[in-house]
C-alpha positions as CSV (number, residue, x, y, z in Angstrom):
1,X,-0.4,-26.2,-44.1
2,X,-2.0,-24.9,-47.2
3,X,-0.2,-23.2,-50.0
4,X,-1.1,-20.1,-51.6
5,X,0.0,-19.3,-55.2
6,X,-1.4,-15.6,-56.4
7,X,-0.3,-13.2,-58.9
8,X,-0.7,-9.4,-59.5
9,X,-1.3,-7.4,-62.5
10,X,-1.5,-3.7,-60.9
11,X,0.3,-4.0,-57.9
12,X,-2.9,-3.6,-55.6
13,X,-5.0,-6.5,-55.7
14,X,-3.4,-10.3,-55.7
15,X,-6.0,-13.1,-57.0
16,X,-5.3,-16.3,-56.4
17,X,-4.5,-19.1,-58.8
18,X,-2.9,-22.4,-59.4
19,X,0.6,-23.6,-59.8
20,X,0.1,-23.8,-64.0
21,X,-1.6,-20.1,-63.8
22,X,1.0,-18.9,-61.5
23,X,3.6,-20.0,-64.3
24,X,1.8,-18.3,-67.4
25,X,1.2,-15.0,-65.6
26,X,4.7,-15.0,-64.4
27,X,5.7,-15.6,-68.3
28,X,3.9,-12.8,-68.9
29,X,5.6,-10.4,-66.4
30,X,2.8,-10.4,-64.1
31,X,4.2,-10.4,-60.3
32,X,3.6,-13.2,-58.2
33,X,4.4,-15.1,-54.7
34,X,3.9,-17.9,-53.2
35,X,2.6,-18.3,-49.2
36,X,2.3,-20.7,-46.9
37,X,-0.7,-20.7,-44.7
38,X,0.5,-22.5,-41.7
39,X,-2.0,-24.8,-39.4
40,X,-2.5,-23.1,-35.8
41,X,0.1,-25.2,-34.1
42,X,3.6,-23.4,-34.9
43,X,6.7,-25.4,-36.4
44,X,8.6,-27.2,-33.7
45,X,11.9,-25.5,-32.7
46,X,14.4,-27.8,-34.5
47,X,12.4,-27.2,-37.8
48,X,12.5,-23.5,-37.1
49,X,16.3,-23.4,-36.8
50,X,17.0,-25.6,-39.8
51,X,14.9,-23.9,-42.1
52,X,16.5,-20.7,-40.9
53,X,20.1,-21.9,-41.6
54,X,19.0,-22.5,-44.8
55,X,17.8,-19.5,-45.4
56,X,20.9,-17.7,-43.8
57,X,22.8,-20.2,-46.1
58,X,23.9,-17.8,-49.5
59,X,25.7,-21.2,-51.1
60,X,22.8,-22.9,-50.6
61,X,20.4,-20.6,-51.9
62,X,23.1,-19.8,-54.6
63,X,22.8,-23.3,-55.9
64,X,19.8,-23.4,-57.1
65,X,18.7,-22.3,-60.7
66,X,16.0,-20.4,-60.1
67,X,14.0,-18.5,-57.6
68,X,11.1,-20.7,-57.6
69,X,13.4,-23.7,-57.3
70,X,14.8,-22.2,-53.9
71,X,11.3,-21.5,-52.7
72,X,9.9,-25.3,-53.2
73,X,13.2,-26.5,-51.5
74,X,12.4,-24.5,-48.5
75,X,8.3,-25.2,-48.6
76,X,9.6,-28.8,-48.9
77,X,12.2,-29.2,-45.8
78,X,8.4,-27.3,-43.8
79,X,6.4,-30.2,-44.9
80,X,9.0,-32.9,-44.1
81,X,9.8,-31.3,-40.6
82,X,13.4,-31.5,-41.4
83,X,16.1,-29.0,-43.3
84,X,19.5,-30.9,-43.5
C-alpha cells in the first residue's frame, strides 16, 4: 500500500507532495487529499466490513478533531488489517 498526499492550486492539475507540504499548502487554502494506492491483492473481507462500519459510523467519525485526524484513523485500521 502506498500513500499519496497531493494538493491543488487551480482545481485542475494535483502535484504530489509530502506529509509537511501537504500541511503548509493546506494552511494556505490550497485544496488537498490524501489516497491510498492499494497493492494488487484486494483487502480481505473482514477488513472491508470493518473499515466500512467505521465509516458508516457518524459518532465515530464525529469524535475526532479534525478531518485529517479521521482520515489517518481509517488509513491506519487498512494497514493493521483490523477496524475495532
Amino acid at each position: 500500500m502506498k500513500i499519496i498526499h497531493q494538493w491543488c492550486d487551480d482545481d485542475q492539475f494535483w502535484l504530489d507532495c509530502n506529509e509537511q507540504s501537504m500541511a503548509s499548502a493546506r494552511a494556505a487554502g490550497w485544496k488537498t487529499r490524501t489516497l491510498v494506492e492499494l497493492d494488487d491483492a484486494p483487502l480481505p473481507d473482514s477488513v472491508r466490513c470493518s473499515l466500512l462500519s467505521l465509516i458508516r459510523d457518524d459518532g465515530y467519525a464525529a469524535s475526532f478533531q479534525s478531518l485529517g485526524q479521521y482520515r489517518s484513523a481509517l488509513i491506519q485500521a487498512i494497514r493493521e488489517g483490523s477496524a475495532r
